[in-house]
C-alpha positions in Angstrom: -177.7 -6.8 16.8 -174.9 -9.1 15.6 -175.3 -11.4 18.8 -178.7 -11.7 18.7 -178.9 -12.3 14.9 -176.3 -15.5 15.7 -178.0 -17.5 18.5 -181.5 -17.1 16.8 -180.0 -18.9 13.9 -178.7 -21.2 16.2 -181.6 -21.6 18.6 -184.0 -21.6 15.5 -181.6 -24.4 13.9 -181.9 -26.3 17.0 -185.2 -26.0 17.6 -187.0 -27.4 14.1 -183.6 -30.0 12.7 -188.2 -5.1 -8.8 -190.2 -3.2 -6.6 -188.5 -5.3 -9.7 -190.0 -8.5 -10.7 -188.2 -10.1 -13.5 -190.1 -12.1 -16.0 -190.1 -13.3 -19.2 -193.1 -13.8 -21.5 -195.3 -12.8 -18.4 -193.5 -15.9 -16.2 -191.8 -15.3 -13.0 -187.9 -16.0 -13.3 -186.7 -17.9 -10.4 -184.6 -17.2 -9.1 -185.2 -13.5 -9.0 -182.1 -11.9 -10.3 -179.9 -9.7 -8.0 -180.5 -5.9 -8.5 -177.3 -3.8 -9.4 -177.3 -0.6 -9.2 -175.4 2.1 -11.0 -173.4 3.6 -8.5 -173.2 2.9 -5.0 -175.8 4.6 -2.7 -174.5 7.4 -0.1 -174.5 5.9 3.6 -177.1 7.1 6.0 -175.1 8.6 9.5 -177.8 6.8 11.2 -176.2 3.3 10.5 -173.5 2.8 12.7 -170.7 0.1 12.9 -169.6 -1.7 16.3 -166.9 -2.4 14.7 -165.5 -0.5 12.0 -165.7 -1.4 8.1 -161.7 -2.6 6.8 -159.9 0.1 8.8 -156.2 -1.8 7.4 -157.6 -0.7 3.7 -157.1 1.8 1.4 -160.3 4.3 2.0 -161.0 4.6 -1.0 -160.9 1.0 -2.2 -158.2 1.2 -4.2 -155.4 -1.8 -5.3 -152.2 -1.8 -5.4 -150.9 -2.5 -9.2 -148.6 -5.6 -9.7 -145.4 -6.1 -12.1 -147.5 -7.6 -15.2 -144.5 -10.1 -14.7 -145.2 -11.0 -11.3 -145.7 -14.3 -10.0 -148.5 -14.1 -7.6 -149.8 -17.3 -5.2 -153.6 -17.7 -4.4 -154.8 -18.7 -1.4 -158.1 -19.8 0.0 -159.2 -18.8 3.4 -161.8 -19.5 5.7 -162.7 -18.7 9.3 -165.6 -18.5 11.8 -167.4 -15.5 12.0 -166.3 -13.5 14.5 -163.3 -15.8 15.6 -161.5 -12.7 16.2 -163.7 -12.5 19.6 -165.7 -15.9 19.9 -163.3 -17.8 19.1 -164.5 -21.3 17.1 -168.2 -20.8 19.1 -170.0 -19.6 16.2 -167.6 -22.4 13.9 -169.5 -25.2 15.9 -172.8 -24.4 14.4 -170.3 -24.1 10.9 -171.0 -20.0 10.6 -168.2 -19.4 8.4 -166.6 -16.4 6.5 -164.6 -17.1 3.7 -161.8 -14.6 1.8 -159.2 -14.9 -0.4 -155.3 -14.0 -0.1 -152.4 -13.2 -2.3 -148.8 -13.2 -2.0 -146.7 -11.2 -4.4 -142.9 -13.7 -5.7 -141.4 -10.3 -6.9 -142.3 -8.0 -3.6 -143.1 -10.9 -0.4 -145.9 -8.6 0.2 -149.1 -10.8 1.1 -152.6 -9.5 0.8 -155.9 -10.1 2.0 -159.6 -10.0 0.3 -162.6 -10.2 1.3 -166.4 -9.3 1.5 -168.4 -8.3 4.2 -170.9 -5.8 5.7 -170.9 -2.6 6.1 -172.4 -2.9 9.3 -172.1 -5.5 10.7 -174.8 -8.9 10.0 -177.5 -8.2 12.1 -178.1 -4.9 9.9 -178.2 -6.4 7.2 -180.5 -9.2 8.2 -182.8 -7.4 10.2 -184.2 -3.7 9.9 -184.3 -1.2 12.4 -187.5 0.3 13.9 -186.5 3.8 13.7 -188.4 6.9 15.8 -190.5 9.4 12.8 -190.1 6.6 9.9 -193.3 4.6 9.1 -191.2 1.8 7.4 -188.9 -0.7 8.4 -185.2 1.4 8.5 -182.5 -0.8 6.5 -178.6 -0.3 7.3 -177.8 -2.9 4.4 -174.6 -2.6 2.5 -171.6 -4.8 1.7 -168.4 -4.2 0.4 -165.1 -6.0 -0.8 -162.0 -4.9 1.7 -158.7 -5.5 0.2 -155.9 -5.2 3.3 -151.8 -5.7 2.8 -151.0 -9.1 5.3 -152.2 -12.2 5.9 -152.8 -13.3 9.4 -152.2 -16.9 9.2 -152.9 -17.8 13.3 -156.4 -16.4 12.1 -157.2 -18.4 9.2 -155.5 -21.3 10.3 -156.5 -21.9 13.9 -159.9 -22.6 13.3 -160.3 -22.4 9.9 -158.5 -23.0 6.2 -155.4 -21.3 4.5 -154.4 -23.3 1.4 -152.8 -22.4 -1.7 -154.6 -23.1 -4.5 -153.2 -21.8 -7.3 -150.7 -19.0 -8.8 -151.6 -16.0 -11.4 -149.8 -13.6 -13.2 -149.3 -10.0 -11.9 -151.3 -9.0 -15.5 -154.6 -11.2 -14.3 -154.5 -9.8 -10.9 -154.5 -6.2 -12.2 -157.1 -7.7 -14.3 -158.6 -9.1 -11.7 -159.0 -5.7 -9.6 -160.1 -3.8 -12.2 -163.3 -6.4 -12.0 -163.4 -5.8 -8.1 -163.4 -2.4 -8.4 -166.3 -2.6 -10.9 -168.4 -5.5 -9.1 -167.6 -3.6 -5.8 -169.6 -0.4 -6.9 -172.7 -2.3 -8.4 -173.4 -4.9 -6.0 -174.0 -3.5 -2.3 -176.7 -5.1 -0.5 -175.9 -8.1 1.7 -178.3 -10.6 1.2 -177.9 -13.4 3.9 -180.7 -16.0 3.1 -181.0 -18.7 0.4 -184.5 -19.2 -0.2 -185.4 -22.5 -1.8 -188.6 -24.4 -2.2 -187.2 -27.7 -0.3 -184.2 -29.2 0.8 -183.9 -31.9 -2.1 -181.7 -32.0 -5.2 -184.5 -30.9 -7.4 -185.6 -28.2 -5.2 -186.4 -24.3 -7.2 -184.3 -21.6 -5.4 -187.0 -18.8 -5.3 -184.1 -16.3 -4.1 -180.0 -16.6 -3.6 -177.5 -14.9 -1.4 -175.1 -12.6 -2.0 -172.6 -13.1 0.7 -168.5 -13.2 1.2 -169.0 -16.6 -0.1 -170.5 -15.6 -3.0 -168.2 -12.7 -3.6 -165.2 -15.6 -3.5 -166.9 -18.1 -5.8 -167.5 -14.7 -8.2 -163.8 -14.1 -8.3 -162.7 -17.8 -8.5 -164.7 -17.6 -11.5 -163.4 -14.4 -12.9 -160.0 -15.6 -12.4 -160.7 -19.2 -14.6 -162.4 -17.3 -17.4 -159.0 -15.0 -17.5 -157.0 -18.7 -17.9 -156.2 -19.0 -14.6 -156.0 -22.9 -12.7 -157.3 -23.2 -9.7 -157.7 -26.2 -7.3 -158.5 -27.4 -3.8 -156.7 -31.1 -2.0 -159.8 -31.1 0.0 -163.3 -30.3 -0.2 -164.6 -27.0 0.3 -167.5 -25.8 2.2 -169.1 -22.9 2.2 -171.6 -21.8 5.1 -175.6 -21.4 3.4 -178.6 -20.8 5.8 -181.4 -21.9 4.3 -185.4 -20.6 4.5 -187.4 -23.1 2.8 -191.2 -21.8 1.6 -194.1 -22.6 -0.8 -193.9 -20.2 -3.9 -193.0 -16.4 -2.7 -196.0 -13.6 -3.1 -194.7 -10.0 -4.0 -195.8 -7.8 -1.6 -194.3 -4.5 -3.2 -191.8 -2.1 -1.4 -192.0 1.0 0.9 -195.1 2.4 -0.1 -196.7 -0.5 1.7 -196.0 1.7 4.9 -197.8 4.6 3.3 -200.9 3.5 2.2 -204.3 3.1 4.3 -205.8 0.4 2.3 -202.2 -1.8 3.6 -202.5 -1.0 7.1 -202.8 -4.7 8.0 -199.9 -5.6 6.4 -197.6 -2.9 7.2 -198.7 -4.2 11.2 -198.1 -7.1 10.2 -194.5 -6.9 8.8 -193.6 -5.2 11.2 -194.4 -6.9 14.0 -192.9 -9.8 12.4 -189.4 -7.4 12.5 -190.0 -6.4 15.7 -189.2 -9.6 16.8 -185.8 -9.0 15.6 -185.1 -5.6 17.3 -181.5 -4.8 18.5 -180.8 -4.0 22.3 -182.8 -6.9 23.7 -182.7 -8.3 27.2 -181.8 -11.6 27.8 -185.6 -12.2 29.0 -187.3 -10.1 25.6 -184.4 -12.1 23.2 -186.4 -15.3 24.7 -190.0 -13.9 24.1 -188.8 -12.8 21.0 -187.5 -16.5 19.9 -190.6 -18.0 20.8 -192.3 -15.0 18.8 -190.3 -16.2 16.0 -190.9 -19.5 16.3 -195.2 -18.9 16.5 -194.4 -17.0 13.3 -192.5 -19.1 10.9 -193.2 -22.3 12.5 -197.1 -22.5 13.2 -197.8 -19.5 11.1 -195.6 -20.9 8.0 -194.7 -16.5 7.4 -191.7 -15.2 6.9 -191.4 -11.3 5.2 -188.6 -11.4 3.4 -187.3 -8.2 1.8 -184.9 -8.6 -1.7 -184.0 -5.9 -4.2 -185.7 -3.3 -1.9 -189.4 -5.0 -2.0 -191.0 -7.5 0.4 -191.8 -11.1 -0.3 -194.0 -13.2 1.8 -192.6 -16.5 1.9 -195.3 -19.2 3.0 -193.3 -21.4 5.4 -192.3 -25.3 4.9 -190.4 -27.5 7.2 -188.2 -27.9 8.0 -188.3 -24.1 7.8 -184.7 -22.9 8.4 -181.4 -25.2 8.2 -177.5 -24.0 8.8 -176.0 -26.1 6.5 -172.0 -26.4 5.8 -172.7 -27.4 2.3 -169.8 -28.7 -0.3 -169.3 -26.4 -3.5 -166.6 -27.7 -5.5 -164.7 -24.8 -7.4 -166.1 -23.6 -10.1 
């Protein structure tokens, strides 16, 4: 699903260059705030890996504890998706995944940290169709992965490793402790920004909550503890973009269960369908074009946040990959 999830960002890109609703005084807050949860939901067997979550990790997420005293270098770090087996292919169309690394002064041990899916993007873009469920079946969890080692050839080949600042071993434990925390309340990938156009003045109707993300969280955990971060060059962080007229709440599962939605429930899933995993070569075309009819000459997208559907009323130029410039924060 991953592959196909790739090149129909890419073709798409090419082709066109809570049930929470949060509100205040009875006024829809854009943009809709990310849902935590309390705990982290159990994992349905059903949802399967191709390739498995942080298998160098501890697994049960746990950190290892620095001298308070330690000296400890941070390092920025960013890649292509998938480099390890596409090499800079999916870089060209600037699909990157960003992480973070340490290095220890007292021990030389280097670490690595990062936040990804569970399952792999696709699954957490797109749901599944799955046989004796009536709704749309979502394998949607992320996670932050925290490895000993950094492998500079694959962060540096076709990508960034820079040193950007150094922290005490007390912050880092600090620092963990607020991983551990934001790593069991935050779980579900979100890969879209939303936003009404591409302009400067533009309303973001819904954000993402990627490994970008996840890094620009911690940079900014790390300067309210007192640390000093900074980049020599620019940095750039990967956002795909859906750009629609004010979102309509839909409202979440029951929409499969209810007579009077019928239509709808079709409807959205059709529109998923087009999205399906295990395609040929020949269906992943029809199902481009199906795409296209949809979002392009239909102006509808169904988009699903916080565990509720959204129908996003379509305006060019629709969908844009953008490698956009976000200075530290």
């Amino acid at each position: 699903m991953n592959c196909l999830v790739c090149f129909t960002l890419a073709a798409l890109h090419c082709w066109i260059v809570g049930s929470v609703v949060s509100s205040v005084r009875g006024q829809q807050v854009w943009p809709v705030p990310y849902k935590r949860l309390d705990r982290r939901p159990d994992v349905d067997p059903y949802c399967q890996a191709l390739y498995p979550f942080c298998p160098s990790g501890d697994p049960d997420g746990r950190i290892p504890v620095m001298s308070d005293s330690d000296n400890i270098s941070v390092f920025r770090l960013q890649t292509p998706v998938w480099e390890f087996r596409y090499g800079d292919m999916l870089g060209k169309f600037h699909i990157m995944h960003d992480a973070i690394g340490f290095g220890s002064a007292r021990t030389g041990r280097n670490f690595t940290m990062e936040w990804y899916e569970l399952f792999q993007l696709g699954n957490c873009t797109f749901p599944h169709e799955r046989a004796g469920v009536s709704a749309p079946f979502w394998c949607n969890q992320g996670a932050a992965c925290f490895y000993e080692g950094i492998d500079d050839l694959h962060w540096k080949q076709n990508g960034t490793l820079e040193k950007i600042g150094e922290i005490s071993g007390e912050m880092f434990n600090e620092m963990a402790r607020w991983v551990q925390e934001d790593n069991k309340t935050g779980v579900y990938y979100e890969t879209w920004t939303v936003k009404s156009d591409p302009g400067p003045n533009a309303t973001t109707w819904f954000d993402s909550y990627d490994c970008s993300q996840f890094v620009h969280r911690t940079y900014k955990t790390l300067l309210d503890m007192g640390a000093e971060l900074s980049s020599r060059t620019p940095t750039y962080y990967t956002k795909i973009y859906l750009y629609s007229g004010t979102p309509l709440y839909l409202g979440d599962d029951s929409i499969f269960h209810q007579s009077s939605m019928k239509d709808l429930a079709t409807d959205i899933k059709k529109f998923y369908h087009s999205f399906r995993s295990h395609q040929s070569i020949v269906e992943m075309i029809e199902s481009l074009l199906e795409a296209f009819e949809k979002m392009v000459l239909e102006k509808t997208f169904y988009f699903y946040y916080n565990s509720v559907y959204w129908k996003l009323p379509m305006k060019y130029p629709y969908i844009k990959i953008i490698f956009e410039e976000i200075p530290l924060p």
